[in-house]
Each structure stands twice: as structure tokens, then as C-alpha cells.
ROTIKE-95852 format. One record per residue (C-alpha): x, z, y; residue in one letter. Coordinates in steps of 0.05 Angstrom, whole numbers, plus 5000, padded with zeros to 4 digits. Layout:
BEGIN
XZYa
...
//
This chain:
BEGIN
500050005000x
505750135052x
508149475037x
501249135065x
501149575119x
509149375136x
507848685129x
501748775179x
505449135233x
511248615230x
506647945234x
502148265289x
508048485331x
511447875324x
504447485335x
503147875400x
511247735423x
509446995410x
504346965447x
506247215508x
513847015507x
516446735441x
511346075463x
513846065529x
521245935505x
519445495452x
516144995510x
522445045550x
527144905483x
522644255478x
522244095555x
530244145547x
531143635495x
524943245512x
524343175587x
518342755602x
518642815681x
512142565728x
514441925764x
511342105840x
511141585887x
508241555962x
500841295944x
493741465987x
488441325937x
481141455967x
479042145951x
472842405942x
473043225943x
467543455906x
465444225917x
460244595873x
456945145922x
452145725901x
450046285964x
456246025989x
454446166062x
460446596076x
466446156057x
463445376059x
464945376135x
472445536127x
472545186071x
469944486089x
474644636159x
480544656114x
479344026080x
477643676149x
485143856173x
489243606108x
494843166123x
491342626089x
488441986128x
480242176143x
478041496126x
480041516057x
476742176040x
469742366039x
466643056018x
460443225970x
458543905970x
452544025914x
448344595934x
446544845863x
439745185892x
442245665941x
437846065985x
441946166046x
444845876097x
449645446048x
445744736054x
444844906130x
451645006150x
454344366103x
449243936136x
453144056207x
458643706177x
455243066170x
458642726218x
465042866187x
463542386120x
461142996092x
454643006037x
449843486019x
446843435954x
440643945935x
441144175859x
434244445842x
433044775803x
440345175797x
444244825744x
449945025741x
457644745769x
458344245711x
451543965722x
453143955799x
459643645787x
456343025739x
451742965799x
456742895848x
460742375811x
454541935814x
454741855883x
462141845893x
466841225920x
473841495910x
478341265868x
481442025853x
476442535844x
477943245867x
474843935855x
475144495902x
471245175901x
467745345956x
472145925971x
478345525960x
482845466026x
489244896004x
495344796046x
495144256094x
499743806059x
496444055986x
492443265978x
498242955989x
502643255935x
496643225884x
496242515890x
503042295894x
502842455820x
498341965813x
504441405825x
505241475750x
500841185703x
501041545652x
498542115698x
490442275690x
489842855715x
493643395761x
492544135778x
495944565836x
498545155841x
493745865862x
496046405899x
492246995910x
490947375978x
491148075966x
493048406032x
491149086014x
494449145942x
488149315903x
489349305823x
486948615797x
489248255849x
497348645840x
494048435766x
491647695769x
497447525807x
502547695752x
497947345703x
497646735750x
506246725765x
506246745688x
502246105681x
506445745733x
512045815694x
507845635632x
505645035669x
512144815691x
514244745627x
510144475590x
508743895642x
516343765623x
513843765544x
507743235568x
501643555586x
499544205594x
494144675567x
488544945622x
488344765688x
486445155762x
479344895779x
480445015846x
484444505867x
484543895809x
484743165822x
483442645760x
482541815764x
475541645774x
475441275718x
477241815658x
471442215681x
466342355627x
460342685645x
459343385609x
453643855578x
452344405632x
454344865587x
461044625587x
466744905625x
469944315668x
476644695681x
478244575606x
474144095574x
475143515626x
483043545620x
481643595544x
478642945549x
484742605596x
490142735537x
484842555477x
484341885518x
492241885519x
493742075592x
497942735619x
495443285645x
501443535695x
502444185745x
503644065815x
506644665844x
507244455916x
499844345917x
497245035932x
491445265949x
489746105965x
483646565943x
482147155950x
482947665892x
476648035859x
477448735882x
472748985823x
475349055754x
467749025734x
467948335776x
473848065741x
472248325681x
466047965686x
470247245711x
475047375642x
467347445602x
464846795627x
470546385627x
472646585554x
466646445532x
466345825552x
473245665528x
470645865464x
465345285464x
470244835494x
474844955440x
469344815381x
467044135422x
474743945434x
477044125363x
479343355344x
485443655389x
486644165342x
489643745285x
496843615276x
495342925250x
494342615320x
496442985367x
502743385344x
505443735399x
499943875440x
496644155388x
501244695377x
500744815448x
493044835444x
493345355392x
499545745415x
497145715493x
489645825488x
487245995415x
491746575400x
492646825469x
484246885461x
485247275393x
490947675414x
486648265425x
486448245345x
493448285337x
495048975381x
487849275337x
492649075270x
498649335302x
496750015325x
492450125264x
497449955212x
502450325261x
498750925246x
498550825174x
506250805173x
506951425213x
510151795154x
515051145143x
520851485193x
521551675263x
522650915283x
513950835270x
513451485298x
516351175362x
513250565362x
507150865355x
507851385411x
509750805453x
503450375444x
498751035452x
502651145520x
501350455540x
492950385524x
493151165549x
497550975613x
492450355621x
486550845609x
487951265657x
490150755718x
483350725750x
483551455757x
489951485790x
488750965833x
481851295860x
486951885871x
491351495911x
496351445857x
499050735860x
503650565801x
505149785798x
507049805723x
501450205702x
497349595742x
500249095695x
498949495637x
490349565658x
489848865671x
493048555601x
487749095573x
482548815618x
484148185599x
484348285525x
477548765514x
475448085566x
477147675503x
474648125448x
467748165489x
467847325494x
469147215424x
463347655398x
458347355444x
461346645421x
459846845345x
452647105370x
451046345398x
451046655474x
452446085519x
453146175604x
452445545651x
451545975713x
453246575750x
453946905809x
459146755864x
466247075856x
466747745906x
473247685936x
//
């Protein structure tokens, strides 16, 4: 029996060390020896920026300012906003903008951002189609770096780079923006390897042409650029395209973001999973399931490590310690929001709540996945 339990305690730790950083070296071992760099060129495609808006009537202003003073020529972009049945002042204030080749299309009744997205489409001219929230605020010269990737043609689809305001340090934001550094760096590499795995829906630009409408119960962030690579086209990181939000201040709020975006990545993952065969596509398919599948199931791995842990606590003072160390750690985590409420700031002990956060986010996904709960809409982020 001790045997089972050692051999469960070794794969899970080395499962959860995969995940989180054996992958990430492995992707820049193969980016190394297999370089497949984006040829950018000087190109201005028309654009058409398409923005999904819900009770927006707080951030569409600033938001459709922003896009109005890109460093991109005006003529060649126009703006749809889809007002997915809101009931403020979202549709009033985006209608002010007309004048500025900006649309407002009504949604009714509220279906959802992928519904509002394959309505927008529709109606759009540009050649490059690209998705901003409606809380998203880019950097003036973000367009032009998204598109330039564009020069190559092997290119389908492109996705910038988020960085989260935070100005007065609250925990998930301290949180998200570790989480968010750590995809960078994912991204960066494996744009190197060919495509990558998840994109930033906040600031995305694909070719007009690969677009493929979707069910509204489908997440667009991760299904679409599923699509670009099954039709053989990269999916590529732009890191000088940025674009800023700002950061849930709520664990309940992220929590709930983590919920509904797992979840959906669930579904995506069942309607995508032609990608998830090494008989076509090989390398991206180890990425698929090393990036997103076991990252989502991680949670199970640190259950079968701790428990067998405990199992082997009479095995020497080397589980012993181990298994002191991961009670301090889910304790430490545990205990964060408590400190923090008592002015006790601790910016490891941050880290530590929101890779819990993240993972019971997960665990909570997956069950409601193997219940049949689906989500196509939600309330607006609260940052």
C-alpha cells in the first residue's frame, strides 16, 4: 500500500511542477531549436472594432474615446458596438458617436457576447476584425502593432498584451497580475513554437475571412482562435499591443470571472477536441493539453498530493516536511483575507490565495461542466 501511495505523491508533484513550470521550459527548449518568428511588415488593413456592451454606461464613453485617438488612419476603421439589451444609458451615450463611423446595434433580447459578436460581423466592412471590451482602454499605438502581424500570411489571428490597473494594491489584482506576467512569458514562447494556446479577448484582431460564426454558448476568446490553427493559420502574441483594465477588487467577483470562463473552456474544449489528437496536429496538441487541459485539472493533482502526503506521514521526516509545507501554504492562503481586512498585507501570501482561488475556480467549473450547466451571459466585470 505505501508503494501506491509513493507512486501517487511522486506523479502528482511532478504533474503540478509540469504544469506550472516544467511546460513552460519545454516551449522555450522547442522555440530554441524551432524558431518560427512572425514576419511584421508596415500594412493598414481596414479595421472594423467590434465591442460587445452590457449596462456598460460607465466605461463605453472612455472607451469608444480611446479607440477614436489610436494612431491608426480614421477612414480605415469603423466601430460596432452591440448593445446586448442594456437598460441604461449604454445605447444613448454610443449613439453620440455616430458621427465618428461609429454603430449601434440593439441585441434584444440579451444574448449574450458571442451572439453579439456573430451579429456584428454581419454588418462589418473591414478586412481585420477586432474585439475590444467595453472597459478595455489600448495604447495609442496598440492597432498598429496588432496588425502589422498581419504582413505575414501565415498569421490569422493576433492577441495583445493586458496589463492590469491596480493603484491601490488590493489582493486579486497584486493576484491576476502575476497570473497574467506568467502568460506573457507563456505566450512569448510559444508564438516562437507556432501558435499559441488562449488568447486576451480584450484586445484580438483575426482576418475577416477565418471568422466562423459560433453557438452563443460558446466562449469566443478560445474557440475562435481554435478554429484559426484547425484551418492551418497561427495564432501569435503581440506584446507591444497593450491594452489596461482595471482589476476585480472582489475575490467573490473574480472568483465568479475564473467560474464562467472555465466553464466555458470546458465546452470549448469538448466542441474543439479534433485538436486534441496527436495525429494532426502534433505539437499544438501537446500544448493544448499541457497549457489548458491539465492546468484546468490541476486542482486534482495538489487533492492527490496532500492526501497521499498524509498517508506517508510515517515514511520519514522528509513527508513529514513536505507535508507541513503544503498545510502551511492552503493554511497561509486560508487565512490571507483575514489579514488583509486587518491591514496585514503580505505579497507572497497574495500569490498563494489567488492560485487557490484559481484552482477551487477550476474544481467548481469542472463539476458544473459534468452536471451539463452551460453560461452565455453575465453580468459586467466590477473593476
Amino acid at each position: 500500500m505505501q508503494t501506491i501511495f509513493l507512486i501517487i505523491f511522486y506523479f502528482s508533484v511532478a504533474a503540478v511542477v509540469y504544469v506550472y513550470i516544467g511546460y513552460l521550459l519545454l516551449v522555450a527548449l522547442i522555440g530554441a531549436f524551432r524558431v518560427r518568428r512572425v514576419k511584421k511588415g508596415i500594412v493598414q488593413p481596414g479595421i472594423s472594432i467590434l465591442i460587445s456592451a452590457y449596462n456598460e454606461e460607465k466605461n463605453i464613453d472612455s472607451t469608444l474615446k480611446n479607440k477614436l485617438e489610436l494612431d491608426y488612419d480614421p477612414e480605415k476603421i469603423e466601430m460596432i458596438v452591440v448593445s446586448d439589451g442594456s437598460t441604461d444609458k449604454t445605447d444613448e451615450i454610443v449613439k453620440t458617436y455616430a458621427h465618428n463611423r461609429v454603430r449601434l446595434i440593439r441585441q434584444e433580447p440579451r444574448a449574450g457576447k458571442t451572439a453579439a459578436l456573430n451579429r456584428a460581423v454581419v454588418e462589418a466592412t473591414g478586412e481585420v476584425l477586432v474585439f475590444s471590451d467595453a472597459n478595455s482602454i489600448w495604447e495609442k499605438n496598440a492597432l498598429k502593432h496588432l496588425v502589422h502581424n498581419f504582413h505575414d500570411p501565415q498569421v490569422g489571428y493576433v492577441t495583445g498584451k493586458m496589463i492590469y490597473l491596480n493603484p491601490d494594491g488590493s489582493t486579486i489584482g497584486d493576484g491576476s497580475t502575476a497570473y497574467m506576467r506568467y502568460e506573457n512569458i507563456l505566450w512569448k514562447a510559444e508564438t516562437l513554437t507556432g501558435s499559441i494556446v488562449g488568447v486576451d479577448g480584450g484586445i484580438d484582431a483575426i482576418r475577416r475571412k477565418l471568422y466562423r460564426p459560433m453557438r452563443a454558448d460558446q466562449l469566443p476568446d478560445f474557440v475562435l482562435p481554435l478554429m484559426v490553427v484547425e484551418e492551418g493559420y497561427r495564432v501569435v502574441f503581440e506584446p507591444e499591443a497593450v491594452l489596461t483594465e482595471s482589476s476585480l477588487d472582489k475575490g467573490g467577483d473574480e472568483y465568479k470571472m475564473r467560474v464562467r470562463v472555465s466553464l466555458r473552456s470546458f465546452w470549448a474544449l469538448k466542441d474543439m477536441k479534433s485538436l486534441l489528437s496527436l495525429k494532426r496536429f502534433r505539437l499544438y496538441t501537446l500544448q493544448l493539453w499541457s497549457h489548458k487541459v491539465l492546468r484546468y485539472l490541476c486542482f486534482i493533482f495538489l487533492l492527490t498530493a496532500y492526501a497521499s502526503n498524509l498517508f506517508l506521514w510515517n515514511s520519514g521526516t522528509f513527508f513529514q516536511g513536505t507535508f507541513v509545507l503544503q498545510t502551511l501554504f492552503y493554511v497561509s492562503a486560508a487565512l490571507f483575507p483575514f489579514l488583509e481586512g486587518n491591514g496585514i498585507r503580505l505579497r507572497l501570501l497574495r500569490l498563494f490565495y489567488y492560485f487557490c482561488l484559481v484552482n477551487f475556480a477550476f474544481a467548481h467549473a469542472l463539476v458544473k461542466f459534468l452536471l451539463g450547466r452551460k453560461q452565455v451571459v453575465w453580468e459586467p466585470r466590477k473593476g
